[in-house]
N, C-alpha and C positions, 0 to 999 in steps of 0.2 A: 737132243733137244736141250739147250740153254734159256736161261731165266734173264731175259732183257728187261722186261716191260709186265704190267697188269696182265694184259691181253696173252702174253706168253705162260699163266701159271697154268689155269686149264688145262691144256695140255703137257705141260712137264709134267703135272701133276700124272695125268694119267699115263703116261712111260716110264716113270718111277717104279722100281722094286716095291713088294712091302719091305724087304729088310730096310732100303735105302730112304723109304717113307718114315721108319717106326724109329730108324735111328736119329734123323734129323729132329726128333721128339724127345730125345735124351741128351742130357748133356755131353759131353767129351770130356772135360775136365772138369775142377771145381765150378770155375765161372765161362767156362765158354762151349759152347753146342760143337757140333763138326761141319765143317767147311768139307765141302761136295764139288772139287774140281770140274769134274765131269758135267755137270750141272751148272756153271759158274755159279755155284750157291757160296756165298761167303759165310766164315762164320758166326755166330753172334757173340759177343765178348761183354758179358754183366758182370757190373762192379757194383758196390755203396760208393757214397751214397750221397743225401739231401744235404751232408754239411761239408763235403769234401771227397776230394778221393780215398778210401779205406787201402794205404796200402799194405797191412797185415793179410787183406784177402785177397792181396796181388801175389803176395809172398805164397799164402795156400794156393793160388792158380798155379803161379811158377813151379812148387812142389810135386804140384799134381802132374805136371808135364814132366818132369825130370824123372820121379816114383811113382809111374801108373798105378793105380788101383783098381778093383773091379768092388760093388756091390754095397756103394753108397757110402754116406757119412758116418752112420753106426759101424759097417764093417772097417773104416781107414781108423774110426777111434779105438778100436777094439784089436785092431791089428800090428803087428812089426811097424808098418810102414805107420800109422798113426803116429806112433812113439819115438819113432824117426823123426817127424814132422815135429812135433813136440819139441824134441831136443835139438831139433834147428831153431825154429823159435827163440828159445830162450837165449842162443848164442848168439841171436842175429839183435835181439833187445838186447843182451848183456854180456856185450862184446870179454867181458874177464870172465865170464863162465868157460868160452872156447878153450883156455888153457887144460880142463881137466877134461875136454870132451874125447868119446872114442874118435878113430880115425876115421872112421865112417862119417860119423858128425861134422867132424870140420872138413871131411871131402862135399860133403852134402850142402853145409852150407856156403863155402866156397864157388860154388856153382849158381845156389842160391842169388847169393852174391852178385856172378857175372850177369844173370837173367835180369836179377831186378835191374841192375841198373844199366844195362844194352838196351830193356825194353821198355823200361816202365819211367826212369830216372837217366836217361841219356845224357841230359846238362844236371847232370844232379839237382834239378830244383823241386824240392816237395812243395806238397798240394797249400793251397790256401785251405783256412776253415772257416765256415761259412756258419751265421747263427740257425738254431734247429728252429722248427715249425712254432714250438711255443711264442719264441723271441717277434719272430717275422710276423705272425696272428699279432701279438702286443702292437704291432706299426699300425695295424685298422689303414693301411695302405697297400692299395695292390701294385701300384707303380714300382714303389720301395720293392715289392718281395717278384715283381716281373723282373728286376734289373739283377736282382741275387740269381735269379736262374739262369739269366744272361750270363753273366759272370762265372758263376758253376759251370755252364755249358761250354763255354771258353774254355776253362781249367779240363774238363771232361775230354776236348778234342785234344788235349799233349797228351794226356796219356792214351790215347787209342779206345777208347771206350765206347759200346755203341749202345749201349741199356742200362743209364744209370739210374738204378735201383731206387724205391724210395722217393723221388719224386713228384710227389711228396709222398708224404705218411699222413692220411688223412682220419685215422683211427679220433673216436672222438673222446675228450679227455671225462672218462663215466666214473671215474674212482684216483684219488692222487697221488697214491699209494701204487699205482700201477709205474713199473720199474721204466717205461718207454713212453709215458707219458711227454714228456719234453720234442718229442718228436714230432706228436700232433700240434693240430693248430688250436683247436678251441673246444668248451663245451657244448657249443653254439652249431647247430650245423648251418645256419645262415653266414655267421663269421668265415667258416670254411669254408662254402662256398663261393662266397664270394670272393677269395682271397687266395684259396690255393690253385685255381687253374690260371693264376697269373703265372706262377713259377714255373707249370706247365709248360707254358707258350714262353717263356725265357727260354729252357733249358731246349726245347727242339726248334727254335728258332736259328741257336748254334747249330743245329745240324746232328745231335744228339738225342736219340729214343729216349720219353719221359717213361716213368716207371711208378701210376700209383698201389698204395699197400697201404695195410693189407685186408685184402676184401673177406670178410669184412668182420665187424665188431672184435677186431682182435685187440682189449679194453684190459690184458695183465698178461703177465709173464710165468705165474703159477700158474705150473700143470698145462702149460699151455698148447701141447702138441695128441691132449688127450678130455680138456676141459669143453664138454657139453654145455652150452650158453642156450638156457630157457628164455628168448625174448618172443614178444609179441609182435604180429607183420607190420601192427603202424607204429610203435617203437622203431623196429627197421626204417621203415619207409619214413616217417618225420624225423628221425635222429641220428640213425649210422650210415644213412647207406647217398642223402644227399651230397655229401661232399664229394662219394666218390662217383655220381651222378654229372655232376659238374665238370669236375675232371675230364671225363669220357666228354661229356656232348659240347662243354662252352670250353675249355682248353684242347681237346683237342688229341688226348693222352692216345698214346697207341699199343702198351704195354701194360697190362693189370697185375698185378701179383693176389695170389690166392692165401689165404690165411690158416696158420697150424688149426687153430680153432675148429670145434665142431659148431655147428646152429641146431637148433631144436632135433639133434640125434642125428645129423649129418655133420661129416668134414669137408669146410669150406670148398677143399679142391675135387672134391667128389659131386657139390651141390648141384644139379643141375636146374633147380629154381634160381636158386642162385647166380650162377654162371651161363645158362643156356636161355632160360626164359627172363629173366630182369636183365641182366647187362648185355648178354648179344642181341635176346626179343625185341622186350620193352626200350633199351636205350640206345640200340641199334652201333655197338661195339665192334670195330671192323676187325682190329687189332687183335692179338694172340694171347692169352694170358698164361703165365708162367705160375709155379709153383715157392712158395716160400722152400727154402732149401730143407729136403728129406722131406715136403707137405704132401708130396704126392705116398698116402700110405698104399694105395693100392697100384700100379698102375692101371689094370682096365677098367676100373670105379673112375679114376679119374679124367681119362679120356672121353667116357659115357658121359659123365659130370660135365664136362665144356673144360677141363685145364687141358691147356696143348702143349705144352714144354714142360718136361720133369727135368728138374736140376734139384742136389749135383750130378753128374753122372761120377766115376763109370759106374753106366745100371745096364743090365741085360735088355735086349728089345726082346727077348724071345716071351715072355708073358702076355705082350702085346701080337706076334703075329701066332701064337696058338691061340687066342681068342679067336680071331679075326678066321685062321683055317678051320676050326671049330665050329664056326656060325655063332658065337655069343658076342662077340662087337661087329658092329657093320661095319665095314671099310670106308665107308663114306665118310665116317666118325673121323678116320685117321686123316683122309684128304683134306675134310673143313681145316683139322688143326695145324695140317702142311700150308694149305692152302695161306693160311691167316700169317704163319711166319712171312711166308715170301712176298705175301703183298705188304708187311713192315720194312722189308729188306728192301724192294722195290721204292719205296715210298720217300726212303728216309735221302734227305738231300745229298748230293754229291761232295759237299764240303763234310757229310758226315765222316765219310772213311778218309779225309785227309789229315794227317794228324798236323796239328800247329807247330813251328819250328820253338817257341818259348811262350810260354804263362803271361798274359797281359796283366801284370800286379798291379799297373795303376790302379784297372777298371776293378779287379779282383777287391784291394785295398777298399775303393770306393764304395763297393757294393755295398763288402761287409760293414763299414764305418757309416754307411747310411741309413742298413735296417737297425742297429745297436742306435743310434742316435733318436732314430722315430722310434721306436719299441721300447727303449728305458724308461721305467713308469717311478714317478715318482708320488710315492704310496701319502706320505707325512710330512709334513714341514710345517712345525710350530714356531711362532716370532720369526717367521722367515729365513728362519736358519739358514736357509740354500737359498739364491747362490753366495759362494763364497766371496768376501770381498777381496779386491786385490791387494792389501794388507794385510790377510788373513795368514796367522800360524799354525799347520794343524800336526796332529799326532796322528798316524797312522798303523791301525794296528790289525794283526793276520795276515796271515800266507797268501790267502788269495788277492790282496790288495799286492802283491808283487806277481801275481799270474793268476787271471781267472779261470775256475772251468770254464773251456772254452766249447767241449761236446760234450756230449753222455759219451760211458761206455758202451761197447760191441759195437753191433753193426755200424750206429753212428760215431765210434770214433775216429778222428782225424788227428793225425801228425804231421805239426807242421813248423818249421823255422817262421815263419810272420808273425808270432805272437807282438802284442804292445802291452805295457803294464802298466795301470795306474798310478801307481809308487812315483817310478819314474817321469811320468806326463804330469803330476804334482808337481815336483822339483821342476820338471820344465816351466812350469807355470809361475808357480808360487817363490822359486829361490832356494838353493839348496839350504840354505839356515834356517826358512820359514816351513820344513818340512821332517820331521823325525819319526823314525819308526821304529815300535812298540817300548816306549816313554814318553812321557807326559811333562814338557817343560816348566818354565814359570810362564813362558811367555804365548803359552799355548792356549788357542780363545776355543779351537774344536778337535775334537775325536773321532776321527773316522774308524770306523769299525768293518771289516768284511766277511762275515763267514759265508760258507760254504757248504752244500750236500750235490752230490751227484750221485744219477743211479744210470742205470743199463738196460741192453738185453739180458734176458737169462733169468734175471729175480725182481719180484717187485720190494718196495722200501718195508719194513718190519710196521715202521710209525712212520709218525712227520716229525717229529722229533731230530731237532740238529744233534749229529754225530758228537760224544760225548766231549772231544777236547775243545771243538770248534767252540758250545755249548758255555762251555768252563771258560775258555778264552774269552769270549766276549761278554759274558755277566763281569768279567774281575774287572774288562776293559771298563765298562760303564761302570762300576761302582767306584773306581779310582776317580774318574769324570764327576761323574756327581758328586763326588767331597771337594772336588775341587773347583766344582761351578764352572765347568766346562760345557760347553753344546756338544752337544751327542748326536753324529751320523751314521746311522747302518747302512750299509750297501749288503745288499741279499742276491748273494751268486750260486742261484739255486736249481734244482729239476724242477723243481712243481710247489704248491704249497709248502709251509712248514709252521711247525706248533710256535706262535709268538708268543702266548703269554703273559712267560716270564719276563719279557722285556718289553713289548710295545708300548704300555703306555709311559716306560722312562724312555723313552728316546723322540729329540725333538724330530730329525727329519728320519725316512726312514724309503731309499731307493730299490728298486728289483729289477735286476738286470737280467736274470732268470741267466742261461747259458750263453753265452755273448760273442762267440765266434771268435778270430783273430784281432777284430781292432776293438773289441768293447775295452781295453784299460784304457785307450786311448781316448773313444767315446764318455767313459765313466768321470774321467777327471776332467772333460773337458765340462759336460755336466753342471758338476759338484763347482766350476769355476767360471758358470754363469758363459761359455763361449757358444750356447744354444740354449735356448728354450724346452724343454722337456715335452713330450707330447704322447707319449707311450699309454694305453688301456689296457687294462686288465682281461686277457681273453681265455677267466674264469672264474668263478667265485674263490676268494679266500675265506674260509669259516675258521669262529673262533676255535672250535676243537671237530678231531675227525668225525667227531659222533656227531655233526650236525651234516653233513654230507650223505644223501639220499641212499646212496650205495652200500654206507658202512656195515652194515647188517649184513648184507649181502655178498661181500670182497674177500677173497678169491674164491668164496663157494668151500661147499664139503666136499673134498675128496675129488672125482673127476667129473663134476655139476655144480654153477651157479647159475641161480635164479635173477636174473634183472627185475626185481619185484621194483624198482621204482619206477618200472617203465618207459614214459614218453618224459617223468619229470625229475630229467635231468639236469645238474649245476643248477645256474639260478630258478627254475623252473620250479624246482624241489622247493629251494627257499621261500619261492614267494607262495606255494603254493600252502606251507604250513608255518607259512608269517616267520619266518626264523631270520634273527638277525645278522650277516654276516660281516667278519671283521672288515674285510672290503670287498666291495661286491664288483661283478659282471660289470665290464665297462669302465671302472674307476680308471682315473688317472689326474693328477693336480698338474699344476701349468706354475710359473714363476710368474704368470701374468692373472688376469682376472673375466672371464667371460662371462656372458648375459646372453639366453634367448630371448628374442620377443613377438608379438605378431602374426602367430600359425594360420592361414588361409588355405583353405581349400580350394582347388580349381572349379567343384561343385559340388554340391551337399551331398548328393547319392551316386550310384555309381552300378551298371546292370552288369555280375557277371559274365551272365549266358550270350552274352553280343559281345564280348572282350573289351568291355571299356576299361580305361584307366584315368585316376587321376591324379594329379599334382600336390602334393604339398607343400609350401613354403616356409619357413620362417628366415628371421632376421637373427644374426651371431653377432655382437657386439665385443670389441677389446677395449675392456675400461681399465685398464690395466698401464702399467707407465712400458709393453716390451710386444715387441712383435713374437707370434706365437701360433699354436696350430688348436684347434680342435676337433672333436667328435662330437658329432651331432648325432643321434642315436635317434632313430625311431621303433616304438613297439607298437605292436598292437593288440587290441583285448576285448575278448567278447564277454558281455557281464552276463548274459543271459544263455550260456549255450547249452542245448539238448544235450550231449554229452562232454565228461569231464575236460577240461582245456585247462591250461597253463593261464594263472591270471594274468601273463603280458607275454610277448614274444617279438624278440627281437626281427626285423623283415628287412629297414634300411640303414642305410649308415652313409657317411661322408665327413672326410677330414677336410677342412678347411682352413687355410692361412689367412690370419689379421693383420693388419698393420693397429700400432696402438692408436685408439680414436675413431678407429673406425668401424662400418658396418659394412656384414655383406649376408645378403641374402643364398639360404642356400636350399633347393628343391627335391624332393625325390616324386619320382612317378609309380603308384603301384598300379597293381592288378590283380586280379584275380587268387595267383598264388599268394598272394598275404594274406588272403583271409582260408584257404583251407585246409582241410583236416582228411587224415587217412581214414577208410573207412573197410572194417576188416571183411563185415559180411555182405560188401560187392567186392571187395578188393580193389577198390580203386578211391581217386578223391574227389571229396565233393563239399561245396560252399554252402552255409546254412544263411539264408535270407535273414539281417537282422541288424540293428545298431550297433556299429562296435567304436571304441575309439581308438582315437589315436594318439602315443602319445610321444611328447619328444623332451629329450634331457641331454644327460650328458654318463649316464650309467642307466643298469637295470633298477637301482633305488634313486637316481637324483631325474622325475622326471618333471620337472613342475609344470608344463605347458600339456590343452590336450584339447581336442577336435572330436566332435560326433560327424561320424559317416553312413549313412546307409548303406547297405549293401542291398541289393534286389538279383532275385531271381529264381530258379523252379527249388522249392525245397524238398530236402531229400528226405526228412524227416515227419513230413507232414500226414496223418492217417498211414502211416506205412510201417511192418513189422522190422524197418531199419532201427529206429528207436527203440530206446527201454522205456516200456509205457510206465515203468515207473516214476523214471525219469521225467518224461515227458508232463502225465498230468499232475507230475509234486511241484511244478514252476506256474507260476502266473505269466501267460502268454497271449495276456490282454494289447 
């Protein structure tokens, strides 16, 4: 029996061995399952990731074929062969280490050597890097971050890849401090949603299995393969778990990754509320879900749980078919999770397994150069400091302004030859005279400043606090600047927040390119020299100190337990919910140009749930401004009266629009239903409370000045019912 078609699994499946079953459930290698001849089963071959290709984990795949191991990731770290591995590494990065290595080392990595580049680097050309989920969220464009997956998906078929990993990472960003932060898209799960099953449908449109992670609330990197996360089901259900909702049902995602993380005294890849009843039940998931590497701690928990592929291997099938001979796992268990690989394998297009003869760098270049472009926010700009004029002299000063971070560390890092640097794209601009770096001339009218913090997998950041030289560097840059009556530019080439302080209010303009992929120096200076229009939002709150962030109390938890005691009031949710002021808020982003909303109309004043109507919003975006430019038109919505506690705004719609200067353009969202309700934990499901809510539209979560009453009508779920907290209930005026 061979695996042609759908219709063909059924029965392969049931002429299958268990061994030949329980093995194609474990991986083969670091990154790749076993390919079943007999079967034409092919193998599966999982890389990272959402910014590039990781080929540090091509180099561990390679290894892994060359030095079998048996008995998982803990046993290869802990072993000969680990430490082998190890000191391949280091020689393969630091090619003058070879000299002192044993013989074994340089036969090892020699080999190394021929693998990666026969297999993975044939025309020797490394991966493009692509900007992480923070940067692509800042664009509030789905087109932008469809075309990056495109691009990625392209890069993904040279090297042979058929489940690149991470695509996206939709974890929501609940703490800033969290070391992986940078990888998600937003605090927002509306932002998310809306925006990362774009990249989705980029990346398997190339012909490449999307891969989202990690399911789910996986919010720090302490303790994280053993940390018990106390959340509430409509916490989940409003906050963490729609984006990866999205993903599955409107992108289209065919691969889940499961999370080191435990939930309320489960591990994610054991959950089977989790895995079995909300994503295959409820969301109706066709696809196979895999295991974060080493997440599967049990196998036959995990299995039972709904995870169908345990990676890495090698791991023993025999725990798996002594349940199963035992009578403690049902066999069926194991066919659904065969079953679910081979209808991905099946499914995935014919151009998947072709690998491309060379890397499209236009489109790659373009991609990356297009979300860096929408997504750089520019936070300040006092007396219009920016754009720079073209007579302009500036002083450039820091490292990063000659090479940005361009990923985080681990999983998402990429190397790659395409970097561009702003230093250099200055000079191209401005004149190599009218450009000096780290001095301050006479004829010098600005000071550019860049620092820098990056964080990883593995650890989350201590503080938000820049790293202490960067820190030292740029206060001496600005204090030289200020005595000598210079304009002062920061550019912030950062993971997540950081403590500004000590410097925001001496610095006129002040840019965040957050991690900027391979063309952001390119993008950066082009910027700074007026050759676009800025249009990037902010997709999170920045507070003035950590202690104003809902979580901080709470982050990373005692020992191997934290509480999400902020609950559903996440990022700006928090803020507004206890009036706190933050240094820039949810949705910020200035323009070199000047916008006006005006005129908000309703299609109609009310609007009946329970029959599925929807209606219209309208306003009018005006550019009064002397430059053509883009905006964000933001809609929240807000119930002033509701039976239980809500978020006093939430964000529902959004839409980027282009002006020409002078003009006006009308721009609409349609809701329904889903913008107005709320999780409800003691039916477990959701439901809409009959009442006035408004609407409101701006250009952030504090700048909203326009706003619409709507009614909303239909069956209340609150009404005489022990749904409610009668405390609740009769302490409101509900005349």
């Amino acid at each position: 029996m061979k695996l042609t078609d759908r219709a063909s699994i059924a029965q392969l499946v049931e002429s299958m061995s268990l061994d030949d079953k329980t093995s194609l459930l474990i991986g083969a290698t670091f990154f790749r399952t076993r390919a079943m001849g007999d079967y034409n089963i092919p193998e599966v071959y999982f890389l990272d990731g959402g910014t590039g290709t990781n080929l540090l984990q091509a180099a561990m795949d390679a290894f892994s074929r060359i030095r079998p191991f048996d008995g998982g990731v803990q046993a290869l770290l802990e072993s000969g062969v680990g430490e082998a591995f190890k000191d391949a590494m280091i020689c393969l990065m630091d090619p003058a280490q070879l000299d002192k290595a044993s013989d074994d080392t340089k036969a090892t990595v020699q080999e190394l050597q021929a693998k990666l580049f026969s297999e993975y680097l044939p025309n020797g050309e490394m991966p493009g890097c692509f900007p992480p989920g923070i940067l692509l969220a800042a664009t509030w464009d789905g087109d932008v971050v469809y075309q990056c997956g495109r691009a990625l998906g392209n890069e993904t078929r040279f090297f042979g890849i058929d489940v690149l990993l991470g695509t996206p990472n939709v974890n929501i960003h609940r703490d800033p401090r969290n070391g992986r932060l940078f990888e998600g898209y937003s605090e927002d799960p509306h932002l998310v949603s809306a925006l990362a099953p774009a990249f989705v449908r980029g990346v398997q449109e190339e012909g490449v299995i999307a891969n989202v992670k990690h399911f789910a609330a996986n919010n720090q990197e302490t303790n994280r393969t053993i940390i018990n996360e106390k959340i509430s089901e409509r916490a989940l259900r409003e906050i963490y778990l729609p984006g990866f909702k999205a993903c599955v049902q409107e992108g289209g995602c065919k691969t889940v990754m499961s999370a080191y993380n435990w939930i309320n005294g489960t591990p994610c890849a054991h959950n089977s509320w989790l895995l079995r009843d909300v994503l295959k039940g409820e969301w109706g998931f066709d696809g196979f879900v895999v295991s974060d590497w080493g997440g599967a701690y049990d196998q036959v928990e995990a299995i039972r749980g709904g995870n169908d592929v345990d990676m890495p291997g090698l791991r023993s099938n025999q725990p798996l078919i002594d349940a199963v001979e035992a009578g403690e796992l049902d066999e069926a268990l194991i066919d659904d999770a065969v079953s679910r690989v081979l209808r991905v394998l099946v499914d995935m297009p014919p151009t998947g397994r072709t690998r491309l003869p060379a890397i499209d760098r236009e489109a790659s270049a373009q991609a990356a150069y297009d979300a860096a472009r929408q997504g750089f926010i520019l936070l300040k700009n006092e007396q219009a400091t920016l754009p720079l004029g073209s007579g302009s002299h500036v002083a450039v000063f820091g490292e990063r302004s000659k090479k940005f971070f361009e990923s985080g560390d681990g999983s998402a890092n990429v190397a790659t030859n395409e970097s561009t640097s702003m230093l250099d794209s200055l000079v191209e601009h401005l004149g190599v005279d009218a450009v000096s770096y780290g001095e301050i001339r006479p004829d010098t009218d600005t000071v550019v400043v860049t620092v820098g913090a990056v964080s990883g997998e593995g650890a989350d950041r201590a503080t938000l606090d820049l790293p202490a030289a960067e820190k030292a560097m740029l206060l001496d840059a600005l204090a030289q600047a200020k005595s000598e009556g210079k304009r002062t530019v920061v550019i912030l080439n950062v993971c997540g927040p950081i403590d500004m302080r000590d410097f925001v209010d001496d610095v006129d303009a002040l840019v965040c390119v957050f991690l900027t992929g391979m063309q952001g120096g390119k993008a950066a200076a082009d910027l700074l020299c007026g050759r676009f229009n800025p249009s990037g939002k902010l997709p999170l709150t920045m507070a003035r100190r950590y202690e104003d962030y809902g979580s901080s109390t709470n982050f990373p938890g005692l020992g191997a337990e934290v509480l999400y005691a902020e609950d559903i009031y996440v990022g700006y949710r928090h803020f507004d919910r206890w009036d706190i002021e933050p240094l820039f808020p949810f949705g910020h982003g200035l323009s070199y140009t000047t916008f006006s909303l005006a005129n908000p109309r309703l299609s109609s004043a009310a609007i009946d749930v329970d029959s599925g109507e929807e209606i219209t919003l309208t306003v009018d975006v005006t550019n009064e401004g002397p430059m053509a430019g883009k905006e964000v038109v933001q809609l929240y919505v807000s119930q002033p009266r509701s039976t239980r506690p809500k978020p006093p705004r939430q964000l529902k719609a959004f839409k980027k629009v282009a002006v020409e200067p002078g003009e006006t353009a009308p721009v609409s969202f349609t809701v329904g239903r889903g913008a107005f309700e709320e999780y409800n934990e003691m039916i477990h499901g959701w439901v809409v409370e009959p009442e006035t809510y408004v609407l409101l539209l701006g250009t952030s979560s504090r700048d909203l000045p326009l706003s619409v009453q709507l009614e909303v009508k239909g069956t209340d779920p609150y009404e005489r019912t022990p749904l409610a907290n009668p405390l609740d209930f009769f302490s409101q005026d509900r005349s």
